[in-house]
C-alpha positions as CSV (number, residue, x, y, z in Angstrom):
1,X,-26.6,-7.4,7.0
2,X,-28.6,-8.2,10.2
3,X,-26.5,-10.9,11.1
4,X,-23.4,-8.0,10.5
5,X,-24.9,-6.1,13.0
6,X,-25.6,-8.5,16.0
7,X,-22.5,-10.1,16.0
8,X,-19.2,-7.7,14.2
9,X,-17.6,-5.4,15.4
10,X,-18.9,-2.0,14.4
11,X,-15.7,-0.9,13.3
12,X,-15.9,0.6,9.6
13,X,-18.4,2.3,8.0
14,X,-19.6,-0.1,5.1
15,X,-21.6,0.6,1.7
16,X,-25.0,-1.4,1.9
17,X,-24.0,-3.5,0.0
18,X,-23.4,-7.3,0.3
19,X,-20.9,-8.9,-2.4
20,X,-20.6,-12.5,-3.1
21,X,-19.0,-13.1,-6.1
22,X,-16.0,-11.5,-8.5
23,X,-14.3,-12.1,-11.7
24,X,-11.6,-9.9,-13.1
25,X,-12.6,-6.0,-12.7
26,X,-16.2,-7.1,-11.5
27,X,-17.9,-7.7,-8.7
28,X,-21.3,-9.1,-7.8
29,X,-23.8,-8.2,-5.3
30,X,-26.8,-11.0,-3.4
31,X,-29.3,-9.7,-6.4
32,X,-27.1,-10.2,-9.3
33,X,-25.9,-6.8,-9.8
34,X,-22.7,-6.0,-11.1
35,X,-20.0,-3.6,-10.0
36,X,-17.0,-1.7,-11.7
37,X,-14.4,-2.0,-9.1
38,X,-12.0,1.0,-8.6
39,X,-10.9,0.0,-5.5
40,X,-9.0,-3.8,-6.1
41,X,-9.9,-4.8,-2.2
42,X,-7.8,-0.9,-1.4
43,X,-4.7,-2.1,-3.5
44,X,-5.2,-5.9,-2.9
45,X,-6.2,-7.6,-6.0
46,X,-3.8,-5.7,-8.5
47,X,-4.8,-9.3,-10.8
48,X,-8.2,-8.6,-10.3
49,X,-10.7,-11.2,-8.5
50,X,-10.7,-14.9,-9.3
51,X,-7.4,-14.9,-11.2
52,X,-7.8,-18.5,-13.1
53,X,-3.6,-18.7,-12.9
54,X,-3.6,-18.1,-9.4
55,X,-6.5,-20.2,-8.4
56,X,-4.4,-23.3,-10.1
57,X,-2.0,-22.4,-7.8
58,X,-3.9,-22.4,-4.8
59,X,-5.7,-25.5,-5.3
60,X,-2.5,-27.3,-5.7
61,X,-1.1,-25.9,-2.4
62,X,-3.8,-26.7,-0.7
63,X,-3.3,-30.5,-1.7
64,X,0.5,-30.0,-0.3
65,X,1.0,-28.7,3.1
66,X,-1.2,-25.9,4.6
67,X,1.4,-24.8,7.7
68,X,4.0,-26.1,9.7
69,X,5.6,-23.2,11.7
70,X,8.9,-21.4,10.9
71,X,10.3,-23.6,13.0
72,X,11.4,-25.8,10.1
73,X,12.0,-24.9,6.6
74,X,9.9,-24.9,3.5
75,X,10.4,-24.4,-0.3
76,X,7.7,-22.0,-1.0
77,X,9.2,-19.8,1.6
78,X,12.4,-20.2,0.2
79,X,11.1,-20.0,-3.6
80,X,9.3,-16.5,-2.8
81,X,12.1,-14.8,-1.0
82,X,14.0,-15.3,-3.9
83,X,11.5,-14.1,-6.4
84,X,11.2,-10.8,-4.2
85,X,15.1,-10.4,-3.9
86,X,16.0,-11.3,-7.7
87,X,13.4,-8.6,-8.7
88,X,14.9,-5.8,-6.0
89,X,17.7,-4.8,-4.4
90,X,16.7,-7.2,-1.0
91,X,19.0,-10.0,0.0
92,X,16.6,-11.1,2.8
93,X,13.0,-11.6,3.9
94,X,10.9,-11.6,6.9
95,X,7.1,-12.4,6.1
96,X,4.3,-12.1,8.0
97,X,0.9,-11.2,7.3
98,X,0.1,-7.3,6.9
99,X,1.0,-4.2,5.5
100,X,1.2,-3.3,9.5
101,X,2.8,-6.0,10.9
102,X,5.9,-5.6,7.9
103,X,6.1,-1.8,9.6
104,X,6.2,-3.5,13.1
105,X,9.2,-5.5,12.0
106,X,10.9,-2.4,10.7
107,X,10.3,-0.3,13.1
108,X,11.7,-3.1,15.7
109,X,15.0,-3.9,13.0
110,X,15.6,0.3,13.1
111,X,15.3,0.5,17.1
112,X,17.7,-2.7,17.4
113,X,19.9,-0.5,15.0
114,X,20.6,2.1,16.2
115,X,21.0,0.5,19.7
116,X,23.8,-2.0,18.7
117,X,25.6,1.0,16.5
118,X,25.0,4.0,18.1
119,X,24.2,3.3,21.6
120,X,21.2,2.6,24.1
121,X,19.7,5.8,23.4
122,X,19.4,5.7,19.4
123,X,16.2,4.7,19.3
124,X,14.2,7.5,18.2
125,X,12.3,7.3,14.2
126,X,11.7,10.0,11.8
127,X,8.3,9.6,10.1
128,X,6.1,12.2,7.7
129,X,3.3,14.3,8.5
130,X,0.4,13.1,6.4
131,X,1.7,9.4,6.6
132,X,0.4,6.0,7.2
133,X,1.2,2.7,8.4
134,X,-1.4,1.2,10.1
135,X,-3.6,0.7,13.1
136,X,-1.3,-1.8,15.5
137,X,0.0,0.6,17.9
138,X,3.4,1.0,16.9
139,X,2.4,1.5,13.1
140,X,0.1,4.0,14.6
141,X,2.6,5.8,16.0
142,X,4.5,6.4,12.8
143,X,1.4,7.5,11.2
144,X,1.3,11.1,11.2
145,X,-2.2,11.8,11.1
146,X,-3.5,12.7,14.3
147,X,-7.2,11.8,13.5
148,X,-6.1,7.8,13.4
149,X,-4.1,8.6,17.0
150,X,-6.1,10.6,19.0
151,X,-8.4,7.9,20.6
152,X,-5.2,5.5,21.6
153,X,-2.9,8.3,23.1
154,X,0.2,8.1,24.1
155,X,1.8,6.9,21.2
156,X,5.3,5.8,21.6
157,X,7.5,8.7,22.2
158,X,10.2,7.9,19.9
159,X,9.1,9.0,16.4
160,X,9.5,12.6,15.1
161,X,7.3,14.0,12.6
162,X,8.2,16.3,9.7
163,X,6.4,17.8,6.4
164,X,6.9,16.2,3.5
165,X,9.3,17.2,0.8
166,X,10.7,19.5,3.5
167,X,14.7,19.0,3.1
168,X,15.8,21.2,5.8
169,X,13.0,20.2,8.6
170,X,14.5,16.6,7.8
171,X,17.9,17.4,8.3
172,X,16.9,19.3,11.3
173,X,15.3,16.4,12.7
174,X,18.2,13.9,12.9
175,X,20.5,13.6,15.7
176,X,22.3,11.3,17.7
177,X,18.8,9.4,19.4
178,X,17.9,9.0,15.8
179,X,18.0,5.3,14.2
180,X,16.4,5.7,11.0
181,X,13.5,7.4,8.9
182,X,10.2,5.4,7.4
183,X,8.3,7.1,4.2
184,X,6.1,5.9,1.7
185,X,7.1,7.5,-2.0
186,X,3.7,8.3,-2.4
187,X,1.5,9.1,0.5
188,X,-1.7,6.5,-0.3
189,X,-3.9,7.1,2.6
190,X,-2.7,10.7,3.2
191,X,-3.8,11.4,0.1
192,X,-2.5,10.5,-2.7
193,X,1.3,13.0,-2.7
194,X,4.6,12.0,-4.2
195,X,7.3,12.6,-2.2
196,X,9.6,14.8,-5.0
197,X,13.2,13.2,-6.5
198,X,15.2,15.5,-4.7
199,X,14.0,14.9,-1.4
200,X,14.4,11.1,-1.9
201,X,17.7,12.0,-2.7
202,X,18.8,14.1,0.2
203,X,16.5,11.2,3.0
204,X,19.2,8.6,1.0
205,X,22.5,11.3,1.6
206,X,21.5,12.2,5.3
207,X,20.9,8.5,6.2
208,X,24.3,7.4,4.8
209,X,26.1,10.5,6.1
210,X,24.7,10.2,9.6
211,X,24.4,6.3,10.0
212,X,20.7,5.7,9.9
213,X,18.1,3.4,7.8
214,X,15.9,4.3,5.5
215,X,13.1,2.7,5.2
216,X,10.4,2.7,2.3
217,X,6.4,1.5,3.1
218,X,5.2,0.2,-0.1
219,X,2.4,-1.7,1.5
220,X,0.2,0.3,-1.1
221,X,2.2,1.3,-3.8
222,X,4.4,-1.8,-4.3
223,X,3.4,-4.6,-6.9
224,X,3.3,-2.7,-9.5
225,X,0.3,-0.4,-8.7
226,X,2.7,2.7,-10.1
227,X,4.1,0.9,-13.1
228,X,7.3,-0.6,-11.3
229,X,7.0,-3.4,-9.4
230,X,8.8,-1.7,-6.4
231,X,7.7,2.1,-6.4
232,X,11.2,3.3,-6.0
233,X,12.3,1.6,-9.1
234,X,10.4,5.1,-10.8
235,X,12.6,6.9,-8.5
236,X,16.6,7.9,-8.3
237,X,17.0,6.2,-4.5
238,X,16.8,2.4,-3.2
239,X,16.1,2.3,0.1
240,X,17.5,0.1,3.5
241,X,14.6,-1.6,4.2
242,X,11.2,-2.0,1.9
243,X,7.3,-2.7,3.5
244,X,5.4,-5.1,1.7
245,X,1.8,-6.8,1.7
246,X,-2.0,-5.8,0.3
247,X,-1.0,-7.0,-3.4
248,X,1.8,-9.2,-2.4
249,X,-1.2,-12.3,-2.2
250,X,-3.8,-10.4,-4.7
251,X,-6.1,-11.0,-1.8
252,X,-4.4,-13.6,0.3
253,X,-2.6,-12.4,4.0
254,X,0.8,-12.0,3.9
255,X,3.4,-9.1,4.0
256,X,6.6,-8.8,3.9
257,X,10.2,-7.3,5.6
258,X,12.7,-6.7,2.4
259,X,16.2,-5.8,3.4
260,X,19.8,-5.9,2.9
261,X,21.3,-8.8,4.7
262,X,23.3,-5.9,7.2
263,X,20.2,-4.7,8.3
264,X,18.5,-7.7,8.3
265,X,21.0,-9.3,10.5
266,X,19.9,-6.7,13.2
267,X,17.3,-9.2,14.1
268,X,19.1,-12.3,14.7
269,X,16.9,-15.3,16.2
270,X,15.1,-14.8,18.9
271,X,14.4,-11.2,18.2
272,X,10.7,-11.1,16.1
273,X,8.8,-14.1,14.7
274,X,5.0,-14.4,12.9
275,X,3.2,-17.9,13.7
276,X,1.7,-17.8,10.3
277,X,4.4,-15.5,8.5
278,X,5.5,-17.2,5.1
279,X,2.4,-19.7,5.2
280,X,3.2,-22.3,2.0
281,X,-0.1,-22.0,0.7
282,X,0.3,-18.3,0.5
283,X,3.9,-18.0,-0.1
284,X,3.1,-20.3,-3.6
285,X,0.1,-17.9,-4.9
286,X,2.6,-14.5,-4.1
287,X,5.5,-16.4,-5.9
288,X,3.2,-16.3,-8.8
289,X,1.6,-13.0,-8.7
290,X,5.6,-11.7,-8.4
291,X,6.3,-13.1,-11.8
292,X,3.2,-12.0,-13.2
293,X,2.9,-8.5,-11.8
294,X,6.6,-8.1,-12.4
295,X,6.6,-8.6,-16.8
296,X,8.1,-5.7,-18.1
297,X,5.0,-6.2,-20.9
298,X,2.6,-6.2,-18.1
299,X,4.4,-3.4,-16.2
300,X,4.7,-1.2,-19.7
301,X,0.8,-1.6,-19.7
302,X,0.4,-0.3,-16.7
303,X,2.0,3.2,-17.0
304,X,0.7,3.4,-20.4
305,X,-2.7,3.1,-18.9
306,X,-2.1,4.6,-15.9
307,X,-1.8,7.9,-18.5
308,X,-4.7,7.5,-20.0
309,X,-6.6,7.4,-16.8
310,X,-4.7,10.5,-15.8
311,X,-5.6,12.3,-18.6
312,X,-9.0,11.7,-18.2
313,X,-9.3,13.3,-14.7
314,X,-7.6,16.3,-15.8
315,X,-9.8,16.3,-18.4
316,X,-12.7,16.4,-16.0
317,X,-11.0,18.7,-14.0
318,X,-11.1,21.5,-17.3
319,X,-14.6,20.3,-17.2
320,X,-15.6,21.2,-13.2
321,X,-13.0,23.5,-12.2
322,X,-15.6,24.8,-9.9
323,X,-15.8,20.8,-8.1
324,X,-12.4,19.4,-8.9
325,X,-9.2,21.4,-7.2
326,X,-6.4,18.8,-8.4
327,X,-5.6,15.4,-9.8
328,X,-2.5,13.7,-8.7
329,X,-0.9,10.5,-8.9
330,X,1.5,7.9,-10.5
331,X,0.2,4.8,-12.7
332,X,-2.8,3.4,-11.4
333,X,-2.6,5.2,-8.3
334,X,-4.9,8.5,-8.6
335,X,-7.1,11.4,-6.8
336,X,-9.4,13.7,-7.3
337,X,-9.6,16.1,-5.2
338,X,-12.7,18.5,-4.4
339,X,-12.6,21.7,-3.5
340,X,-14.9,21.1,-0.6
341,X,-16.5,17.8,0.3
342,X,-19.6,15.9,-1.7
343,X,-21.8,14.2,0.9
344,X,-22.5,10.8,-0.4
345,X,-20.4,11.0,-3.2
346,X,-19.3,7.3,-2.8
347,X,-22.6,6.6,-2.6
348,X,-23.6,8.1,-6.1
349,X,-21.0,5.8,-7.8
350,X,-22.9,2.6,-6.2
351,X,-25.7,3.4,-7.8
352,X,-24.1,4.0,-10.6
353,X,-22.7,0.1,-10.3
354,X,-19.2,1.4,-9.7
355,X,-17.2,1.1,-6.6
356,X,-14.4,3.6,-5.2
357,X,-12.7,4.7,-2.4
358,X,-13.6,8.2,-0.9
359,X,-11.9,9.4,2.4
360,X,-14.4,12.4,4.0
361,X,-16.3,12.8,0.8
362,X,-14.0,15.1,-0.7
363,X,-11.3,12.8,-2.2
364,X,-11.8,10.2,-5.0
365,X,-9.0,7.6,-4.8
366,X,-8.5,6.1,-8.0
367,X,-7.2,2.5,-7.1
368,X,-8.4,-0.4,-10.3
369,X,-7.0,-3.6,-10.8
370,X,-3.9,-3.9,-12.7
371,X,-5.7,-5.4,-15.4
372,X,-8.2,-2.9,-16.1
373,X,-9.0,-2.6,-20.1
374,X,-8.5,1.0,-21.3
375,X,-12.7,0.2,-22.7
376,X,-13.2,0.3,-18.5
377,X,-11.3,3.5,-17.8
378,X,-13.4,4.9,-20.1
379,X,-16.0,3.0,-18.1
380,X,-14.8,4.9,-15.2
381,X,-14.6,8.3,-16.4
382,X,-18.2,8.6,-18.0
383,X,-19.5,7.9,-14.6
384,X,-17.3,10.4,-13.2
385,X,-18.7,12.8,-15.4
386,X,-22.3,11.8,-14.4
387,X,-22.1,11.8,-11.3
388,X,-20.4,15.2,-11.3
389,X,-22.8,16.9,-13.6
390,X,-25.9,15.8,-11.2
391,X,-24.5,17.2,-8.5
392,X,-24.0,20.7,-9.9
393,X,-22.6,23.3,-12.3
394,X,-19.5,23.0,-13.1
């Protein structure tokens, strides 16, 4: 930790707490203690840590060919593409090597767009209030919470901003600058919302009808973490253009660009590139976390347990109503929300040996490995209650 703090950047606020080992659901600290981890890395290691299949896979990679540019062509490259595109409705792949960097290449695709079909002008985005899609600058600018933005102002200019689930401010929005609209189909950072059916629906009839893309950021919701592989597989709309990364590698850098080959043709050579984008080693371990993640068995598993963990916070929530205000989520993506925040509260659940995710102390992001045993939700929700009953009446 003193070595943290003479020579990183200050640029999170970390639990004190140094881990150095992790197996499955567990993690372990510098003294041997374990952890219960809720988090999976923030919806990285959906195969928990230390995946024995995956390490196989690595090791052998690393014997084959570590990089090489995209200046020539590879087989892992080729073999995960086609993974992604058999499993979904994409014909064609850009990687690269974030969740962020995947929006950067969408947002760049929609603005090239909407320039070549509608004219110099069409340049313009609509993205959701509550959103996010990361910290590079124009990610940040289609990220509509103004807490990430207001210490890098001006954003780019050309992104509108509407409320979610809002059909008519949507419609309103569109016009002839606009070249396409970006949502996630569950808000993960905003908090945990579902964007409704019908208003996937009518952001899929107002694209087609006035010539725009629609783009869906799966970055966090993706691989499986809702019981789909693709999160808009549980939903009645496939999008233009998909987001991918965090679970894509269970751990390893790499994102994604998922398209149909029209809109993918919108960036012809020339037009974007990633030095390390589709590295083989990489592109051989996400090959095999596609297959694995995407069993319908393994899939099944997930929604049914994603249930039973849901169940179990409203459950709690009968039990505090005077702490908890809602529950929410899809699969193993879930909140709790408080009614007002808990000071510490993440802190609590440390000490308690479990580890979870919670933004301003008054939102408990539910976010396990895939693989969690239904023994461990239980786990989960005794320490929940624990930790709830010490720090009041219900």
């Amino acid at each position: 930790m003193t070595r943290f703090f003479e020579h990183i950047a200050d640029t999170y606020a970390r639990f004190p707490v140094v881990l150095v080992k992790g197996n499955g659901t567990r993690l372990m600290d510098e003294t041997g203690r374990e952890y219960l981890d809720f988090t999976s890395g923030i919806a990285v290691c959906n195969l928990g840590h230390c995946h024995p299949g995956l390490i196989e896979v690595a090791k052998r990679a690393l014997e084959e060919l570590w990089h090489v540019s995209n200046l020539y062509w590879t087989r892992p490259q080729a073999e995960l593409a086609s993974a992604i595109c058999e499993r979904s409705f994409g014909e064609k792949v850009f990687f690269c090597n974030s969740g962020a960097e995947a929006v950067e290449a969408a947002f760049k695709l929609m603005r090239r767009f909407g320039r070549e079909t509608k004219g110099p002008g069409a340049v313009e985005v609509i993205a959701l209030e509550g959103s996010f899609h990361g910290r590079t600058l124009g990610a940040l600018s289609l990220t509509g919470q103004p807490k990430f933005q207001k210490d890098f102002r001006p954003m780019l200019p050309t992104v509108t901003f509407v409320p979610r689930n809002d059909i008519k401010a949507l419609r309103l929005a569109i016009g002839k600058r606009t070249c396409g609209v970006i949502l996630e189909p569950i808000q993960g950072e905003g908090g945990v919302f579902e964007l409704e059916d019908e208003y996937l629906e009518a952001a899929r009839r107002l694209c087609d009808e006035n010539g725009l893309l629609l783009c869906f950021d799966e970055v966090q919701v993706g691989m499986g973490r809702t019981g789909h592989l693709f999160a808009h597989q549980g939903t009645p709309v496939v999008p233009d253009l998909m987001c991918l990364a965090k679970a894509l590698g269970n751990g390893l850098p790499i994102g994604a660009l998922v398209a149909r080959e029209r809109a993918m043709s919108y960036l012809p050579p020339g037009t974007h590139a990633s030095t390390f984008g589709g590295n083989p080693v990489i592109c051989q371990v996400a090959k095999r976390v596609v297959e694995l993640v995407g069993d319908v068995r393994f899939l099944d598993e997930v929604r049914e347990k994603g249930e039973v963990l849901k169940e179990g916070l409203w459950a709690i929530k009968g039990e505090y109503p005077g702490l908890v205000k809602e529950v929410r989520g899809r699969g193993l993506i879930q909140a709790v929300e408080f009614h007002s925040p808990i000071p510490g509260i993440g802190k609590r659940f440390l000490e308690k040996g479990v580890l979870v995710i919670t933004p301003g102390d008054k939102l408990l992001r539910c976010l396990p490995p895939l693989i969690i045993t239904r023994e461990e939700i239980e786990e989960f929700l005794t320490c929940v209650r624990e930790v709830l009953s010490a720090i009041g009446p219900a």
